[in-house]
N, C-alpha and C positions, 0 to 999 in steps of 0.2 A: 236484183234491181240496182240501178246507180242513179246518182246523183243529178245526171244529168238527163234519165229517163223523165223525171217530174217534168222539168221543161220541157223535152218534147213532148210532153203532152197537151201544152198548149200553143205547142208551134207547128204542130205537124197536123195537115188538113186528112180525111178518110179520102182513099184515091178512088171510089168506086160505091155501088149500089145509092140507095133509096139518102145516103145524109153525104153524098159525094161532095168535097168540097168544105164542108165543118169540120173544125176543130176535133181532135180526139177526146178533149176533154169537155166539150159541148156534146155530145152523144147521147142522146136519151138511154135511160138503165134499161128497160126491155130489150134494146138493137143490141147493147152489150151482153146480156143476158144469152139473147137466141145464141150471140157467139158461141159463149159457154157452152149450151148446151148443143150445138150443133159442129164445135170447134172452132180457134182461131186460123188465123191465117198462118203461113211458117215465115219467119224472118223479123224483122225489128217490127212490123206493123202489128205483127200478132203479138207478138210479145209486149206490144204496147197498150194494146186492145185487152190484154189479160187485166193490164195493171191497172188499166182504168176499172175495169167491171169489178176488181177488188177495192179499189177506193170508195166504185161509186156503192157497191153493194155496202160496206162498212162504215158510209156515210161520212167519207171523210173527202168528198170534191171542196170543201172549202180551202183545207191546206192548198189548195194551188192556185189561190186570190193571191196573194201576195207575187207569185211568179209573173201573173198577169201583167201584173201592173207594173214589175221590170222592165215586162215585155214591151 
């Protein structure tokens, strides 16, 4: 992970299925979850997709209030 991974999480919309259009870090934990267990995608989205499902699973989406609000 880098530094500037956090921000894309709130600037980078999901390009596809049922939350097309939201935010990565607006993603309900279930939709991240199925990823997990079904796989991410390959390239920066999955790997972005990872890092959310690890935040959101460890309960830490608030760390990235303060990004928002840069944004």
């Amino acid at each position: 992970m880098q530094a500037q991974d956090l921000e894309r999480l709130v600037s980078v919309t999901m390009p596809f299925g049922k939350y097309k259009g939201r935010l990565i870090a607006d993603l309900p934990g279930n939709y991240l979850n199925w990823f997990a267990r079904e796989g991410f995608p390959r390239g920066e989205l999955g790997r972005l997709l990872a890092l959310m499902h690890e935040m959101d699973h460890n309960g830490l989406k608030g760390l990235l209030e303060p990004l928002r609000e840069r944004g």
